[in-house]
C-alpha positions as CSV (number, residue, x, y, z in Angstrom):
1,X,0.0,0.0,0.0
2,X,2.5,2.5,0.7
3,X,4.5,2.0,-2.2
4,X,1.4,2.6,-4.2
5,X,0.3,5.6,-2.2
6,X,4.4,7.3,-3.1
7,X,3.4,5.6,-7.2
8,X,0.4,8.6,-6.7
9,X,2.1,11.5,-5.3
10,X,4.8,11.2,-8.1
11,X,2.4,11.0,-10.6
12,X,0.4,13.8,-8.8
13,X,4.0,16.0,-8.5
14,X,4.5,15.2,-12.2
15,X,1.1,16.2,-13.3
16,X,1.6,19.6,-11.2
17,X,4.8,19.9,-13.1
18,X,3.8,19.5,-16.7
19,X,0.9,21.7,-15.9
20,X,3.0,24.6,-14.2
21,X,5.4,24.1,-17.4
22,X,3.0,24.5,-19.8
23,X,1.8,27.5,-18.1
24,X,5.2,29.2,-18.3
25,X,5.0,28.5,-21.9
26,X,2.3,30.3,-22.8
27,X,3.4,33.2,-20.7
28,X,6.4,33.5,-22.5
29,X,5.1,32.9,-26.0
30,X,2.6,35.5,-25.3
31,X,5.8,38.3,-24.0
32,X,7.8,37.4,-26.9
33,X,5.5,37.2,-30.0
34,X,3.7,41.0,-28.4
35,X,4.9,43.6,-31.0
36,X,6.7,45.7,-29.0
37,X,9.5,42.5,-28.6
38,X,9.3,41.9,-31.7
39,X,10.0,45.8,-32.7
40,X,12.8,45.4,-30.3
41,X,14.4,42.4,-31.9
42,X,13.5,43.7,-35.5
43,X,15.5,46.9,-35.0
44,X,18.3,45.2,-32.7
45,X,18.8,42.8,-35.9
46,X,18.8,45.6,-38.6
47,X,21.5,47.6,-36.6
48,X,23.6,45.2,-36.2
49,X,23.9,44.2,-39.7
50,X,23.8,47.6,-41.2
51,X,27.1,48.4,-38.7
52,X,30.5,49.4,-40.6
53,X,33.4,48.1,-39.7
């Protein structure tokens, strides 16, 4: 029994887990796809290569 009852709470911790990543995810595909990051990069890109050496 408590070998099965320890089987659940790692499944339960796991399950917590996955969830709490996938959260994070969207959080951080919804900062870096907003326009203003995107601006950002865009403009961070296009002065860097346009730079003389």
């Amino acid at each position: 029994m408590r070998g099965r009852v320890l089987r659940t709470r790692q499944s339960i911790a796991y399950a917590i887990g996955t969830v709490a990543a996938a959260a994070f995810a969207a959080v951080l595909y919804t900062v870096l796809s907003g326009e203003s990051v995107v601006t950002a990069l865009t403009d961070l890109v296009t002065r860097a290569l346009s730079t003389t050496f």
